[in-house]
PDB file of N, H, CA, C and O in Angstrom:
ATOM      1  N   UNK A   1      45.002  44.543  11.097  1.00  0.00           N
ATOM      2  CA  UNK A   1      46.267  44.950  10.512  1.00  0.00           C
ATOM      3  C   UNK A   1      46.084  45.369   9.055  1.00  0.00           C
ATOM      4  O   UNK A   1      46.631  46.283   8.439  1.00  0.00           O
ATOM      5  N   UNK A   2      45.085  44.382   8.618  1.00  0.00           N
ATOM      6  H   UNK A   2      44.641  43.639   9.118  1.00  0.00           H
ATOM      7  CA  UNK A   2      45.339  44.880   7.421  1.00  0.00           C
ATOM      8  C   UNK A   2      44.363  45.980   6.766  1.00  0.00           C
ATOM      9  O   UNK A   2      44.460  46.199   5.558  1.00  0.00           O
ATOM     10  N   UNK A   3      43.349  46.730   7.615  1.00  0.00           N
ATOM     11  H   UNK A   3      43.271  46.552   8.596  1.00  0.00           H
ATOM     12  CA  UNK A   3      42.956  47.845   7.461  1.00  0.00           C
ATOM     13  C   UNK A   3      43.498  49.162   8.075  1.00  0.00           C
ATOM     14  O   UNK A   3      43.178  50.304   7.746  1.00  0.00           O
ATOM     15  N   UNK A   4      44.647  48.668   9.319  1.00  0.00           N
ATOM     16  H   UNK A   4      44.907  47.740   9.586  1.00  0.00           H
ATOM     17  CA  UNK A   4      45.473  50.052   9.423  1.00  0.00           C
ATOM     18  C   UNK A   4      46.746  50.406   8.196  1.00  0.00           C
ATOM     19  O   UNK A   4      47.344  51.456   7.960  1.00  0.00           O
ATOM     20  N   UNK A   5      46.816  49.392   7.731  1.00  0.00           N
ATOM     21  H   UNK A   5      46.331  48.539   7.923  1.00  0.00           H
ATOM     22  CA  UNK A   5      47.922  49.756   6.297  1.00  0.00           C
ATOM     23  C   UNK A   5      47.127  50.255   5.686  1.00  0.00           C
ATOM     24  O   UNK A   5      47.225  51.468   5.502  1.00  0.00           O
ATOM     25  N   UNK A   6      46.073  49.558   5.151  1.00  0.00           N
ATOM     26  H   UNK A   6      45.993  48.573   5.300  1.00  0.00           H
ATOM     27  CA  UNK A   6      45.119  50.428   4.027  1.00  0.00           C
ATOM     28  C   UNK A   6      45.133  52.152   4.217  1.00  0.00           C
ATOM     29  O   UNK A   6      45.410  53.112   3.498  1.00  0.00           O
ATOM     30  N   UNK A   7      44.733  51.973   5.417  1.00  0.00           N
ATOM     31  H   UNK A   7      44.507  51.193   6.001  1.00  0.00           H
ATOM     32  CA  UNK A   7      44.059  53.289   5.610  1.00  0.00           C
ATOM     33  C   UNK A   7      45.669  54.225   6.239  1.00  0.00           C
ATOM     34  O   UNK A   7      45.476  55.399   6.554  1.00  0.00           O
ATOM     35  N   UNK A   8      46.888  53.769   6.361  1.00  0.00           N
ATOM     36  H   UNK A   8      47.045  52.815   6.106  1.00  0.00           H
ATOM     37  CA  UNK A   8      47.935  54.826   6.573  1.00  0.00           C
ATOM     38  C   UNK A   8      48.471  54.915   4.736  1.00  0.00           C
ATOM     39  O   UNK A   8      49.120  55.918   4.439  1.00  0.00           O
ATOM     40  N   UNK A   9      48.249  54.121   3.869  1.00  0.00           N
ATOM     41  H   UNK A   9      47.721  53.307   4.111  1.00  0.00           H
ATOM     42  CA  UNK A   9      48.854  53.993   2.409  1.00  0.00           C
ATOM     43  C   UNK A   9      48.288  54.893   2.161  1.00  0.00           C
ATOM     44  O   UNK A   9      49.001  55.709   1.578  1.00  0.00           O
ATOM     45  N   UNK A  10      47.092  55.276   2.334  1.00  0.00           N
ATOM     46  H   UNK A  10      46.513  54.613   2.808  1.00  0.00           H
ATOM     47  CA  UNK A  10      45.711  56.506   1.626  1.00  0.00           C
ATOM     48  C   UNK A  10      46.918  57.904   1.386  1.00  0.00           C
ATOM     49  O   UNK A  10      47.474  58.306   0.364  1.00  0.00           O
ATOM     50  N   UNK A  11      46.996  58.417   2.966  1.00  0.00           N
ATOM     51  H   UNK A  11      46.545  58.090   3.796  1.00  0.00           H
ATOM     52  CA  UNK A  11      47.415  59.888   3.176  1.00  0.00           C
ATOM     53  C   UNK A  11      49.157  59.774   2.572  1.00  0.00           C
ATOM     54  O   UNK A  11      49.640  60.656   1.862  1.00  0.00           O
ATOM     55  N   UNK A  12      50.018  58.396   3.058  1.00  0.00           N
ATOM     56  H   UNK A  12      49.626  57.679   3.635  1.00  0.00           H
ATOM     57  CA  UNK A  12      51.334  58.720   2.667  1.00  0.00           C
ATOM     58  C   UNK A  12      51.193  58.513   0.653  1.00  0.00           C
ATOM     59  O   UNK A  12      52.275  58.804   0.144  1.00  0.00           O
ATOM     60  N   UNK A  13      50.520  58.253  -0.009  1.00  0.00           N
ATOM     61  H   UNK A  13      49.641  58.016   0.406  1.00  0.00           H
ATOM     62  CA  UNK A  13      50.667  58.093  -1.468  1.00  0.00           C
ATOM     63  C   UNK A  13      50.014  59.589  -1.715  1.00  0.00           C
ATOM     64  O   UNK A  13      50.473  60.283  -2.623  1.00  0.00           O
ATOM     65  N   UNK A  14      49.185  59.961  -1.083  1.00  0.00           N
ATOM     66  H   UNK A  14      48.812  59.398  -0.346  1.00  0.00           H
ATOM     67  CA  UNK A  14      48.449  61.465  -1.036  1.00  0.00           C
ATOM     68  C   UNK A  14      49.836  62.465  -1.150  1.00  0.00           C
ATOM     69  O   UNK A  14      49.926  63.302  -2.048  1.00  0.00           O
ATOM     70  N   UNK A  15      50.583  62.326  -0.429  1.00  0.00           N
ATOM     71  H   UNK A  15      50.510  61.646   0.301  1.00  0.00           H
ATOM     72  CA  UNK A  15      51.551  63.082  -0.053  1.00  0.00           C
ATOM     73  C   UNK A  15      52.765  62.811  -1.012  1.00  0.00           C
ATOM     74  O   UNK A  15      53.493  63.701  -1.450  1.00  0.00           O
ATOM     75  N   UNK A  16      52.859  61.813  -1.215  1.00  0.00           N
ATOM     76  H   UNK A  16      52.267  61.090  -0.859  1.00  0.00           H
ATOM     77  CA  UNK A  16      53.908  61.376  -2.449  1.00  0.00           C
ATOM     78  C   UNK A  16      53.556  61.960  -3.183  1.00  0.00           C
ATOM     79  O   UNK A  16      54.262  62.949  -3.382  1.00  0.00           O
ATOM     80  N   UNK A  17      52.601  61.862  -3.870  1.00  0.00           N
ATOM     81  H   UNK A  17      52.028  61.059  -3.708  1.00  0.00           H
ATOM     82  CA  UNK A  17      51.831  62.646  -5.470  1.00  0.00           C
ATOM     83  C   UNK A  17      51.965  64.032  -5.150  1.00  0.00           C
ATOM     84  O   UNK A  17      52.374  64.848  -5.977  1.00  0.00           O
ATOM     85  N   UNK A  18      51.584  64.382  -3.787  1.00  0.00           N
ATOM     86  H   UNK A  18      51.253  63.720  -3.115  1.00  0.00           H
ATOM     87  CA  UNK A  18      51.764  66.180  -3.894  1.00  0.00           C
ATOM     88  C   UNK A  18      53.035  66.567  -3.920  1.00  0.00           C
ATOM     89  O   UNK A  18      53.339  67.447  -4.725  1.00  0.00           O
ATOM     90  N   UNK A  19      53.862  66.104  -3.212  1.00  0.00           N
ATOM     91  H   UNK A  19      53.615  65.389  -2.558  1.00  0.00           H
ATOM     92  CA  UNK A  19      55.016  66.827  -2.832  1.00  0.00           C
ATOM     93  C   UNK A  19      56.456  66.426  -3.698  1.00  0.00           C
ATOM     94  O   UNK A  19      57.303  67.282  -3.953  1.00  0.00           O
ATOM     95  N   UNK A  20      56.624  64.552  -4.224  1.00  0.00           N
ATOM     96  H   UNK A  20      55.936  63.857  -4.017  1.00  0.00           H
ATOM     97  CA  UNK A  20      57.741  64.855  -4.595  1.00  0.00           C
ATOM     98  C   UNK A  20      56.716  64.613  -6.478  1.00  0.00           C
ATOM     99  O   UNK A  20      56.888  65.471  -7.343  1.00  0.00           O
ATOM    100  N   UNK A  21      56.236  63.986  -6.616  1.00  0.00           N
ATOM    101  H   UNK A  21      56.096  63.289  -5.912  1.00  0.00           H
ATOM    102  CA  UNK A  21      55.654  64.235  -8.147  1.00  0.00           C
ATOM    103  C   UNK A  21      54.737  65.427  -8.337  1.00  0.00           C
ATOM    104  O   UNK A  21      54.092  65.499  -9.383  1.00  0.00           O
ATOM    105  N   UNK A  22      54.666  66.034  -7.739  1.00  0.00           N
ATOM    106  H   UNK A  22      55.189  65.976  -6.889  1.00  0.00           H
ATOM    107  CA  UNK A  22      54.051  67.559  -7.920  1.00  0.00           C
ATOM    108  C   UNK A  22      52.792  67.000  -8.675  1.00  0.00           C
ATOM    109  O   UNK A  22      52.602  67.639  -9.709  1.00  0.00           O
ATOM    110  N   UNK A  23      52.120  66.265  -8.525  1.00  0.00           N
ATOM    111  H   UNK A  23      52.274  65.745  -7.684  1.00  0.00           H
ATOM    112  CA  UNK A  23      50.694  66.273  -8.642  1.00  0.00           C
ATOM    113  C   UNK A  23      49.801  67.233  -7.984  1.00  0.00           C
ATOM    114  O   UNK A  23      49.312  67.057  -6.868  1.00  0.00           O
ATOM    115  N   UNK A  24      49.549  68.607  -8.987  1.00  0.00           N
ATOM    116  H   UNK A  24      49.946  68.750  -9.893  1.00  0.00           H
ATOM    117  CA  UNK A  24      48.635  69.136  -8.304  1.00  0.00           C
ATOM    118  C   UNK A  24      47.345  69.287  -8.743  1.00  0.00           C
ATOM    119  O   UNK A  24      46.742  70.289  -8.357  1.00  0.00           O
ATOM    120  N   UNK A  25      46.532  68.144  -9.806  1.00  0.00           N
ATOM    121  H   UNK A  25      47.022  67.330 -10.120  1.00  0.00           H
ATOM    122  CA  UNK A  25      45.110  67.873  -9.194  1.00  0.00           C
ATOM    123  C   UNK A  25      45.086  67.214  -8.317  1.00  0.00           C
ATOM    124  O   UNK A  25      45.927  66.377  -7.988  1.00  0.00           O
ATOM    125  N   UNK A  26      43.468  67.680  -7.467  1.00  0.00           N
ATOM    126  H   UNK A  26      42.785  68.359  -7.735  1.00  0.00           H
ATOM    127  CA  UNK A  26      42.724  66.501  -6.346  1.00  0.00           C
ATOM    128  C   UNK A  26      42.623  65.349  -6.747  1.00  0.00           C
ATOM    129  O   UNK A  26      43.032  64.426  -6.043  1.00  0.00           O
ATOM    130  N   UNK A  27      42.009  65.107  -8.067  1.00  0.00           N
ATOM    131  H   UNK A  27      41.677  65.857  -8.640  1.00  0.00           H
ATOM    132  CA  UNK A  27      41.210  64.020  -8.531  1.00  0.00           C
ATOM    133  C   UNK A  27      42.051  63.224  -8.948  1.00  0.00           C
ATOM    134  O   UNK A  27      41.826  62.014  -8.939  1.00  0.00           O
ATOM    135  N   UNK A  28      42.859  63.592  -9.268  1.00  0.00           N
ATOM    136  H   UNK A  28      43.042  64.575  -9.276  1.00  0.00           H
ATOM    137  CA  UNK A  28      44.129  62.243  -9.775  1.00  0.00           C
ATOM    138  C   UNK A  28      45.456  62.312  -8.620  1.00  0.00           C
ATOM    139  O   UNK A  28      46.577  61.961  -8.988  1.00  0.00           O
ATOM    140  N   UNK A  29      45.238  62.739  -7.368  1.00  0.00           N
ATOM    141  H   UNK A  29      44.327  63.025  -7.070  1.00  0.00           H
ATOM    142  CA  UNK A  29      46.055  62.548  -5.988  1.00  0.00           C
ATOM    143  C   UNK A  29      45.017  61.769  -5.671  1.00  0.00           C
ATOM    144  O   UNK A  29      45.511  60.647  -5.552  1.00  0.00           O
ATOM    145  N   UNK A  30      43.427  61.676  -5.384  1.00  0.00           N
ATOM    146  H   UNK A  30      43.026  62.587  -5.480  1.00  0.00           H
ATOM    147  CA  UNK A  30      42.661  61.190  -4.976  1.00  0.00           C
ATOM    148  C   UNK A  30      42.830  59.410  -5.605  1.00  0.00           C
ATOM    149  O   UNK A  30      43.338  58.497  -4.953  1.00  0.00           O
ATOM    150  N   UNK A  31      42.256  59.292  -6.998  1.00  0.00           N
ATOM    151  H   UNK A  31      41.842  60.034  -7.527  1.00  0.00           H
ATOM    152  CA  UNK A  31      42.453  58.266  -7.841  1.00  0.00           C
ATOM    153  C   UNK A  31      43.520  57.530  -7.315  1.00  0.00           C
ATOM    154  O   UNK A  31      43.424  56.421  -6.790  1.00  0.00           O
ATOM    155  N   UNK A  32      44.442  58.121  -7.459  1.00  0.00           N
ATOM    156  H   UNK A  32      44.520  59.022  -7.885  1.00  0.00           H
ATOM    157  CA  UNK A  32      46.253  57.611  -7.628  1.00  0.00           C
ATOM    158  C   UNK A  32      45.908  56.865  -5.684  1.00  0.00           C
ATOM    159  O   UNK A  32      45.743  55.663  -5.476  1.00  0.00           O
ATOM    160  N   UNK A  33      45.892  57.508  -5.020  1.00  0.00           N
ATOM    161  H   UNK A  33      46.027  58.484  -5.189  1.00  0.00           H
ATOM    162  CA  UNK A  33      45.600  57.195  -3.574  1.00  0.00           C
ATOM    163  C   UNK A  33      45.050  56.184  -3.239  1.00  0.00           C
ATOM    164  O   UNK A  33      45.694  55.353  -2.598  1.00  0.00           O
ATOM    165  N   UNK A  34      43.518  55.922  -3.617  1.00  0.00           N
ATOM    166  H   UNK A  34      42.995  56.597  -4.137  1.00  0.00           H
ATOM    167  CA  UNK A  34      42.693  55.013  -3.709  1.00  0.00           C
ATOM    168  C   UNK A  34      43.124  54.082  -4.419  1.00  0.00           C
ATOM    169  O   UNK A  34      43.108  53.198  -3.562  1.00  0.00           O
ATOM    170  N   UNK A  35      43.547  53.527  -5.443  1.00  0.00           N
ATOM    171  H   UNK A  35      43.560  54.245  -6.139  1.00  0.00           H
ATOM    172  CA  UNK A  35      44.234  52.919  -5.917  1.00  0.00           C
ATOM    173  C   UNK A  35      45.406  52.218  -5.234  1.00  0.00           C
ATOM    174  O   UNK A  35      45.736  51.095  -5.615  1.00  0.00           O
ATOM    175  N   UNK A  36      45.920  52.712  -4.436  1.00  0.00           N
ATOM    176  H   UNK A  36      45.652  53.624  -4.127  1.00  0.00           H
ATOM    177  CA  UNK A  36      47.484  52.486  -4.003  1.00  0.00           C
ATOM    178  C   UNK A  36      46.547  51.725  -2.694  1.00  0.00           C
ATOM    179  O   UNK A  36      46.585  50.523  -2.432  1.00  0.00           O
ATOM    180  N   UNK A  37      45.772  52.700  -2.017  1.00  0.00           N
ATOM    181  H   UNK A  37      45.741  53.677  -2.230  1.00  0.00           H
ATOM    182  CA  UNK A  37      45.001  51.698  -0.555  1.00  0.00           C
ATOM    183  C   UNK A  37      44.511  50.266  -1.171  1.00  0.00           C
ATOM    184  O   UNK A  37      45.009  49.190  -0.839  1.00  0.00           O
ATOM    185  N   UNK A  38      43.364  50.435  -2.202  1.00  0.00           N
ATOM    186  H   UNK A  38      42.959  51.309  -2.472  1.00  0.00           H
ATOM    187  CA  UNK A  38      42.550  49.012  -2.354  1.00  0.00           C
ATOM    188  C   UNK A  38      43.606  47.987  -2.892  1.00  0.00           C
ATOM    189  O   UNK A  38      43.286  46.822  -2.659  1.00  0.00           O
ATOM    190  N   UNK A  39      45.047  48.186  -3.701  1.00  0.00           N
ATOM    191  H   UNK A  39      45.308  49.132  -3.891  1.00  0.00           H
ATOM    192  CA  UNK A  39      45.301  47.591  -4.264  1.00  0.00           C
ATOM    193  C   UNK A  39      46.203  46.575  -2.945  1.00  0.00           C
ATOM    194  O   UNK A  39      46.211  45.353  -2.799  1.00  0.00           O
ATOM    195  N   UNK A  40      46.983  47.792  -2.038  1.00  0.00           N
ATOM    196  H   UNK A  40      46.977  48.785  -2.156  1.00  0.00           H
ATOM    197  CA  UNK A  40      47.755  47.552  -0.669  1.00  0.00           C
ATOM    198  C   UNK A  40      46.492  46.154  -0.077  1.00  0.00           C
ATOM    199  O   UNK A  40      46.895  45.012   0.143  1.00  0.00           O
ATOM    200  N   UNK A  41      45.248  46.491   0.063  1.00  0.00           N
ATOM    201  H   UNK A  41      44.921  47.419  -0.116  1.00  0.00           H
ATOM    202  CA  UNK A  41      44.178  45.735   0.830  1.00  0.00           C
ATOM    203  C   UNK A  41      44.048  44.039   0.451  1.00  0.00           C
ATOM    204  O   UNK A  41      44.030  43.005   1.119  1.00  0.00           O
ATOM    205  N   UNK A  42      43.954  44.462  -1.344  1.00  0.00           N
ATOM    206  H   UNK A  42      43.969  45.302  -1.886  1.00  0.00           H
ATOM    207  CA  UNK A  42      43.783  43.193  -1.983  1.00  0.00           C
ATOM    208  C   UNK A  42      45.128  42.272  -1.936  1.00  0.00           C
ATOM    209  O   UNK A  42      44.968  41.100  -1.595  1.00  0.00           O
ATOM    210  N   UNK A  43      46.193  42.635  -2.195  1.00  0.00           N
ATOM    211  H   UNK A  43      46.324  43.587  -2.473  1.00  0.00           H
ATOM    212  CA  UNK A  43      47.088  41.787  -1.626  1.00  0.00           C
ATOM    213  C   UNK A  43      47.993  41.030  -0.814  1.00  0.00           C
ATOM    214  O   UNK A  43      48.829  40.139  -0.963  1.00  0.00           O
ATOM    215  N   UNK A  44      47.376  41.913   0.342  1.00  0.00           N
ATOM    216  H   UNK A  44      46.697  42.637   0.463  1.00  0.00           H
ATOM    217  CA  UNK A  44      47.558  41.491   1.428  1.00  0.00           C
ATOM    218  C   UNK A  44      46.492  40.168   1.911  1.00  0.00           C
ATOM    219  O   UNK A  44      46.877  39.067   2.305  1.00  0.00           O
ATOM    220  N   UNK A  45      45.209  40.574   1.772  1.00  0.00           N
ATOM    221  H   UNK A  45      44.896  41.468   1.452  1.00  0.00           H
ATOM    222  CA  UNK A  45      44.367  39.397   1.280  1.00  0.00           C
ATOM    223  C   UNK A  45      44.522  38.118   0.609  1.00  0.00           C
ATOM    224  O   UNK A  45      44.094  36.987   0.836  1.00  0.00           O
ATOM    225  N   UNK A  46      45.184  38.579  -0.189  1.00  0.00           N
ATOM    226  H   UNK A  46      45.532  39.498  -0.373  1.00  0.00           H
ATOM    227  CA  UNK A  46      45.568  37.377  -1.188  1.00  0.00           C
ATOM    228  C   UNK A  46      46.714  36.191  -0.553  1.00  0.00           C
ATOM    229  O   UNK A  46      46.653  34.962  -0.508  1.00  0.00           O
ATOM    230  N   UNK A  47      47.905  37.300  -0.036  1.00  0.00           N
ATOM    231  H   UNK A  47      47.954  38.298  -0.073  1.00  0.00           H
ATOM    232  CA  UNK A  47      48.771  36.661   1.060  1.00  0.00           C
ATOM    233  C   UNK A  47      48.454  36.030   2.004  1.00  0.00           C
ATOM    234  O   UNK A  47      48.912  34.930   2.315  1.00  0.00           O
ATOM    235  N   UNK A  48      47.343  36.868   2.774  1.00  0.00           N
ATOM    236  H   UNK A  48      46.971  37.761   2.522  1.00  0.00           H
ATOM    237  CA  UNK A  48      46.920  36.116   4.030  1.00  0.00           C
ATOM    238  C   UNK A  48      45.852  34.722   3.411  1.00  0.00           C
ATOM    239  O   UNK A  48      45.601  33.928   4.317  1.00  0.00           O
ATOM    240  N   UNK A  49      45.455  34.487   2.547  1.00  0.00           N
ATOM    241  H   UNK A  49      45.659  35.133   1.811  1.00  0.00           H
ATOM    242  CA  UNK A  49      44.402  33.636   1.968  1.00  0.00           C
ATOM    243  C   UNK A  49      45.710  32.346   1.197  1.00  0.00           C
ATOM    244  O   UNK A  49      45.525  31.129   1.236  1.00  0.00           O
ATOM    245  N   UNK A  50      46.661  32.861   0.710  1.00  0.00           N
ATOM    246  H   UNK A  50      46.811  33.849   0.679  1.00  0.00           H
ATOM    247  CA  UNK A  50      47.429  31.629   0.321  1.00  0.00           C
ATOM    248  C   UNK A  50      49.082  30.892   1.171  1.00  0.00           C
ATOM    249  O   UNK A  50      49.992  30.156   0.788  1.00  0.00           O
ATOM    250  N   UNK A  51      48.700  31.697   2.600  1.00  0.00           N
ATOM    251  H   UNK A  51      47.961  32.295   2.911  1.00  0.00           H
ATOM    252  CA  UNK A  51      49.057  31.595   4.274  1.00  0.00           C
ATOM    253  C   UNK A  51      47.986  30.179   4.682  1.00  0.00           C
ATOM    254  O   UNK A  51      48.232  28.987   4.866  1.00  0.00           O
ATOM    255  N   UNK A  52      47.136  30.727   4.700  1.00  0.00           N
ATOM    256  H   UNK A  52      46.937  31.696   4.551  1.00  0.00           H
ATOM    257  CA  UNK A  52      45.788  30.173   5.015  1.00  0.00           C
ATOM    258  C   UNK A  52      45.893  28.515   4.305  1.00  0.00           C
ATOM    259  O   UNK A  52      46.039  27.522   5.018  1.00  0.00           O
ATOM    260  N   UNK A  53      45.801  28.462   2.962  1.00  0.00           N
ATOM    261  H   UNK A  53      45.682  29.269   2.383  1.00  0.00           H
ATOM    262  CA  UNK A  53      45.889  27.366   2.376  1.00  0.00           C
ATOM    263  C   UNK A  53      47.038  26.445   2.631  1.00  0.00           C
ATOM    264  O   UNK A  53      46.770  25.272   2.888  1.00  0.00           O
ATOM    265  N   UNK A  54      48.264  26.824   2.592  1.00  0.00           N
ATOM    266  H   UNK A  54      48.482  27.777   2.383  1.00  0.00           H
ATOM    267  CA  UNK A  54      49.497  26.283   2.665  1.00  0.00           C
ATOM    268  C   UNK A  54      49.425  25.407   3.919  1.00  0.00           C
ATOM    269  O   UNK A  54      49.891  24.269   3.986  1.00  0.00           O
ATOM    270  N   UNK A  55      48.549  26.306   5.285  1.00  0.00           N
ATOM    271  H   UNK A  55      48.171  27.230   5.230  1.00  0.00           H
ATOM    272  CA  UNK A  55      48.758  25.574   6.338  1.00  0.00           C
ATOM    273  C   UNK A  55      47.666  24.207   6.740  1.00  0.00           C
ATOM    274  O   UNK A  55      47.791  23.250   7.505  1.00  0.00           O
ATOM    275  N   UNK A  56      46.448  24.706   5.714  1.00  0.00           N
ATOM    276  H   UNK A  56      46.346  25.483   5.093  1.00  0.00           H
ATOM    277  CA  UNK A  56      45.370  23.770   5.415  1.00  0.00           C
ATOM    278  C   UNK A  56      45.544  22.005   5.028  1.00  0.00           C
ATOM    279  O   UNK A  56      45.028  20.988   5.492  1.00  0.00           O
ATOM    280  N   UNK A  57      46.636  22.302   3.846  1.00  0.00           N
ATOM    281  H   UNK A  57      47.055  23.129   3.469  1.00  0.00           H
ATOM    282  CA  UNK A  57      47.248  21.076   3.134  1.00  0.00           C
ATOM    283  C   UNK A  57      48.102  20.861   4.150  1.00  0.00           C
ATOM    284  O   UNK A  57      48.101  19.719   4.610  1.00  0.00           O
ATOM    285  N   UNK A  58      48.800  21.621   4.604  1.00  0.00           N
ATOM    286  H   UNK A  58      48.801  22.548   4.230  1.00  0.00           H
ATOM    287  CA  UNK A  58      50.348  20.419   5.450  1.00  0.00           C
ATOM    288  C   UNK A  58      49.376  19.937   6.689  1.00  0.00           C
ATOM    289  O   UNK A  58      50.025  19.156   7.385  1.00  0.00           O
ATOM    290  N   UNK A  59      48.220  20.105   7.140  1.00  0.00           N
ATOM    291  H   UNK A  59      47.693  20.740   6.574  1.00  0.00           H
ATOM    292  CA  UNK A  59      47.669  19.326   8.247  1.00  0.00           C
ATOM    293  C   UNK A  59      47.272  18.150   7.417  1.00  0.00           C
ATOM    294  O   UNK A  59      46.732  17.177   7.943  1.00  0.00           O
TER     295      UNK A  59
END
């Protein structure tokens, strides 16, 4: 799950930057993109990791 969000955040933030912020470099649609996936990745991680703990302690 949490690499099909990653990887659908990529193209829809791609598309945000082009179309309604008229970003028209690659490299900073690219940046801006990548950014928006790893950051989507890491906190979902973080969620699922302090999921993880919560249920650790109440056993």
């Amino acid at each position: 799950m949490q690499e099909i969000l990653t990887a659908v955040t990529y193209p829809i933030v791609w598309l945000i930057c082009g179309y309604l912020l008229k970003i028209e470099s690659g490299l900073a649609k690219l940046l801006i993109s990548l950014t928006a996936a790893i950051l989507v990745y890491v906190l979902i991680g973080i969620k699922r990791s302090q999921k993880e703990n919560n249920e650790d302690n109440e056993d």
